[in-house]
C-alpha positions as CSV (number, residue, x, y, z in Angstrom):
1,X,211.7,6.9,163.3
2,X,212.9,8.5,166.2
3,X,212.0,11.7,167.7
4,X,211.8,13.2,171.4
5,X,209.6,16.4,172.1
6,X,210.3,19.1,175.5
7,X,207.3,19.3,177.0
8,X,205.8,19.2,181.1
9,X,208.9,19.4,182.2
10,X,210.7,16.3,180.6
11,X,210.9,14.8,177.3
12,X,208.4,12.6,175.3
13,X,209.9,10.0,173.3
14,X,208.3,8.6,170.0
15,X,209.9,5.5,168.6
16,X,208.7,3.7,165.8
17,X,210.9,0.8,164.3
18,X,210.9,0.1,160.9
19,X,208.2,-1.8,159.8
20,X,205.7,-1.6,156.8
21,X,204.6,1.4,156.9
22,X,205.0,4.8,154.5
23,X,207.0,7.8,155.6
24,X,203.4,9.9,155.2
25,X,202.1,7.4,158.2
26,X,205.4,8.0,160.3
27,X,204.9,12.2,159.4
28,X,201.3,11.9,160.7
29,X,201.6,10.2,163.3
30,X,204.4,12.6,165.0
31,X,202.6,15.3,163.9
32,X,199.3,14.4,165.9
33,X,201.5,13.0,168.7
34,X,202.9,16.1,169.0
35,X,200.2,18.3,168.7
36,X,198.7,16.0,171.2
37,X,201.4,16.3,174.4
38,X,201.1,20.3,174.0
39,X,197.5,20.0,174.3
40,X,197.5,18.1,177.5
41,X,199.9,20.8,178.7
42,X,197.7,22.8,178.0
43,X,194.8,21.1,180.3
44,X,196.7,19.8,182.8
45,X,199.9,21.7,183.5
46,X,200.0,22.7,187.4
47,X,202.2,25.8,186.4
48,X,200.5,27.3,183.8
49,X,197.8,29.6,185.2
50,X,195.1,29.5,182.7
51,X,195.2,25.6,182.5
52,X,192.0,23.9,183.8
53,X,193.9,22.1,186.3
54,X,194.9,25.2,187.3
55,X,191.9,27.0,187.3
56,X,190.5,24.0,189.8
57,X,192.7,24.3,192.1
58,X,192.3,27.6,192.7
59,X,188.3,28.0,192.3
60,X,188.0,29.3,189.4
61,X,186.5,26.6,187.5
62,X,184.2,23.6,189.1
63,X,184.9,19.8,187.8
64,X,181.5,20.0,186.5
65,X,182.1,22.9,184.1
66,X,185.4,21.6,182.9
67,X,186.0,19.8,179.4
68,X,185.4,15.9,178.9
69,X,189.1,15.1,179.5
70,X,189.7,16.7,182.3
71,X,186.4,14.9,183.9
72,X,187.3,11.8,183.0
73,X,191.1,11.9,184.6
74,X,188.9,13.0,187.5
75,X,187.2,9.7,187.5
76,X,189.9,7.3,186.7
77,X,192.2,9.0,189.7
78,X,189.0,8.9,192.0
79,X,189.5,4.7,191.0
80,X,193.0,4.7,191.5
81,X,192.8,6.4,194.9
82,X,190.1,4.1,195.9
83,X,192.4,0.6,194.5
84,X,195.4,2.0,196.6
85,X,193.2,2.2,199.7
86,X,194.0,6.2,199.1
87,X,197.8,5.5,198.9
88,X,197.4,7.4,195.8
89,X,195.6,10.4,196.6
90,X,195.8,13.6,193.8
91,X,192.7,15.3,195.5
92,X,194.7,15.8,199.0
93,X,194.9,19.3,200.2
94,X,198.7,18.9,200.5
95,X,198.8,18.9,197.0
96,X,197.0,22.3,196.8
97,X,194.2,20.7,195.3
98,X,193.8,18.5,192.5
99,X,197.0,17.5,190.9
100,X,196.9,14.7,188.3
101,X,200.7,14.2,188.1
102,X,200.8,11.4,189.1
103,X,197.9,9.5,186.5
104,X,198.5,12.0,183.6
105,X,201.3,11.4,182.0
106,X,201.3,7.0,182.1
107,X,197.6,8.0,180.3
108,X,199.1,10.3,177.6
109,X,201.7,7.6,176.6
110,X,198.5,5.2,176.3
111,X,196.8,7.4,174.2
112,X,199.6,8.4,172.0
113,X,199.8,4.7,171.4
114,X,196.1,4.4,169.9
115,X,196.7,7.2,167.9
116,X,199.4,4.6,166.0
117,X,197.1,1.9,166.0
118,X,195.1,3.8,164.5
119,X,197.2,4.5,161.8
120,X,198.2,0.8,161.0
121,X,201.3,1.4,163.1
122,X,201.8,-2.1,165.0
123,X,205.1,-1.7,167.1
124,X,206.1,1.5,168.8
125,X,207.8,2.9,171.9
126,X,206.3,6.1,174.0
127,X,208.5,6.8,177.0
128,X,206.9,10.2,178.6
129,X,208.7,11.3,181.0
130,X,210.2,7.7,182.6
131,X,206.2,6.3,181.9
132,X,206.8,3.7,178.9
133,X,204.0,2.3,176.5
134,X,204.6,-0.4,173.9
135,X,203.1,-2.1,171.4
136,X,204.1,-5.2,168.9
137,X,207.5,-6.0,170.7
138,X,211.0,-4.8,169.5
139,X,210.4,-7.4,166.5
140,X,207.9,-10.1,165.5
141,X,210.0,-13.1,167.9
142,X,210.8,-10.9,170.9
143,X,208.9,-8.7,173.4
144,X,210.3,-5.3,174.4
145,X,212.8,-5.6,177.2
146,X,212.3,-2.4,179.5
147,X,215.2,-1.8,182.0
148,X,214.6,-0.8,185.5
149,X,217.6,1.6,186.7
150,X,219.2,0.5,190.0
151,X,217.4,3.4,192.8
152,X,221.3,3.9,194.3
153,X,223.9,2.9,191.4
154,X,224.0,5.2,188.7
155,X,223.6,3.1,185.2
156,X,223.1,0.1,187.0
157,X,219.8,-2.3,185.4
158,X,218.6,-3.8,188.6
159,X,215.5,-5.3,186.7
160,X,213.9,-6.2,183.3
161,X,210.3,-6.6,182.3
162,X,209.6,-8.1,179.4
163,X,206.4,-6.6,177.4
164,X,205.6,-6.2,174.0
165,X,201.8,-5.2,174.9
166,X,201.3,-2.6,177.8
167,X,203.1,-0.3,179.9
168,X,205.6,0.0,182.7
169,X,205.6,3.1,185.0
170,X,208.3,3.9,187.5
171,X,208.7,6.2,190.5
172,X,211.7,7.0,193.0
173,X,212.6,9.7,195.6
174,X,214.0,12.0,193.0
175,X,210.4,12.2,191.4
176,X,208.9,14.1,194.2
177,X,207.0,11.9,195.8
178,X,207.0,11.4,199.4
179,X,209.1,8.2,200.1
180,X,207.7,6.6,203.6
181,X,207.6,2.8,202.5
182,X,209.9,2.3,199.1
183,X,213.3,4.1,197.6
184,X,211.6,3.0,194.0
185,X,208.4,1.4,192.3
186,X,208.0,-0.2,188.8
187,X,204.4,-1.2,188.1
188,X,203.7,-2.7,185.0
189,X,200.0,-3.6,182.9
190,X,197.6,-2.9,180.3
191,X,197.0,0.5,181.4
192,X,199.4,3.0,181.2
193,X,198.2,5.9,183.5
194,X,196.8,3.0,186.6
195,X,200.4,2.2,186.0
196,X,201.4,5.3,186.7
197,X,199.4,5.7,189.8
198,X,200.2,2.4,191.3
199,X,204.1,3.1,191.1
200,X,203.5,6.5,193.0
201,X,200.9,4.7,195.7
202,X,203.6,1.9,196.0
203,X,206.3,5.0,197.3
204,X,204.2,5.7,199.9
205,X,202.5,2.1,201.0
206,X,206.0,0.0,200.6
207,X,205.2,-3.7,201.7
208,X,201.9,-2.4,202.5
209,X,200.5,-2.1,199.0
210,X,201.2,-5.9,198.2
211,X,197.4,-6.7,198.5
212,X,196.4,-4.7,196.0
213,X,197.3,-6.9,193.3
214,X,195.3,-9.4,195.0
215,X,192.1,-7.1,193.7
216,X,190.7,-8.5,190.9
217,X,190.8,-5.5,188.8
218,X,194.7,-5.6,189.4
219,X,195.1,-9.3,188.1
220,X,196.8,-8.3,184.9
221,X,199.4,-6.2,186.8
222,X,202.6,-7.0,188.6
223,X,205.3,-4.5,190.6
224,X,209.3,-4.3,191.5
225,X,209.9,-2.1,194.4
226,X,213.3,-1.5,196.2
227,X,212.5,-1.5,199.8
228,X,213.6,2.0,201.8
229,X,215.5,1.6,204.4
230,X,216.8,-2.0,203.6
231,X,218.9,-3.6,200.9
232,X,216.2,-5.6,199.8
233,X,213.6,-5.6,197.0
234,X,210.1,-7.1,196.4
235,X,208.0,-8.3,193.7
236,X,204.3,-9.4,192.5
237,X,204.0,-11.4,189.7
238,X,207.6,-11.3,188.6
239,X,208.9,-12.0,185.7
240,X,205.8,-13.6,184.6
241,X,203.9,-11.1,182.1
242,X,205.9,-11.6,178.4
């Protein structure tokens, strides 16, 4: 099953290879993975004015009055800002206030993911936006084999992580971000929306940000990053997580 849904901007990809499941499990599953992207919209979107996010960033609502979601991706960016030394930093008033972006979507994928699980589905693949999770490898013998796009050659692979349990977020200069130290980032680890804020962190850190996965709370995560203004590339832990 294979099905990709417009939504913040981009499109969420569900794939689910065949495996020994019923079509009613495949049908559910979409149908609460579905249901569940629009809802995050919903919270989260920066361009929809009644969203909470929204509604923060202007005043209107306090963190403390918001809903239990939106509290808790308060929390885990306050963590990520605070692993990246504040390299990755959604509370800065250049952002206009707080703008999970950056955490959000690397999250979603994870949570899509346990919605499977849940359902007895044991191997999937939940790319949101460029923010991949997997599960259960692409068969039973071999891991999923996620390609990192070359920053500066169109259609090139300039990298491949092996995973079959985790996720691998990626960030470049087309994404937004404010490129001072890398051209482009690929974290990879357990969790899908640290993931996510590592690879953003890394575009603004470069070289700087190699310490971090020195933290013990980073051990099970590794990076590639393309350097910015050189020909060169760097890595932590590469190609060791399988």
């Amino acid at each position: 099953m294979f099905h990709n849904e417009e939504v913040w901007g981009t499109v969420v990809s569900f794939h689910v290879p065949d495996q020994n499941i019923s079509q009613n499990v495949e049908k559910a599953f979409l149908e609460q993975a579905i249901s569940f992207v629009h809802e995050i919209d919903e919270l989260f979107s920066t361009y929809k004015e009644n969203s909470e996010i929204s509604k923060l960033r202007c005043g209107d609502l306090l963190i403390v009055d918001s809903s239990e979601p939106v509290q808790r991706i308060w929390k885990l960016c306050e963590q990520a800002r605070d692993l990246t030394d504040g390299a990755f930093n959604p509370f800065h008033e250049r952002l206009g206030g707080f703008d999970p972006s950056g955490y959000i979507k690397g999250w979603a994928a994870d949570q899509i993911a346990l919605m499977g699980e849940k359902l007895g589905i044991t191997r999937l693949h939940i790319n949101a936006g460029g923010d991949i999770t997997v599960r259960g490898g692409m068969d039973d013998a071999k891991p999923w084999m996620i390609g990192i796009q070359h920053p500066k050659r169109a259609g090139r692979i300039a990298a491949v992580i092996p995973i079959r349990d985790g996720a691998v977020a990626s960030s470049g200069v087309s994404s937004g971000v404010s490129a001072a130290g890398a051209l482009a980032t690929s974290v990879y680890g357990p969790d899908g929306g640290l993931a996510d804020a590592l690879a953003t962190a890394l575009m603004v850190a470069g070289r700087d940000g190699a310490p971090w996965f020195l933290k013990p709370e980073l051990a099970e995560y590794g990076c590639w990053v393309a350097n910015r203004h050189e020909e060169t590339t760097w890595s932590v832990r590469w190609p060791e997580r399988s």
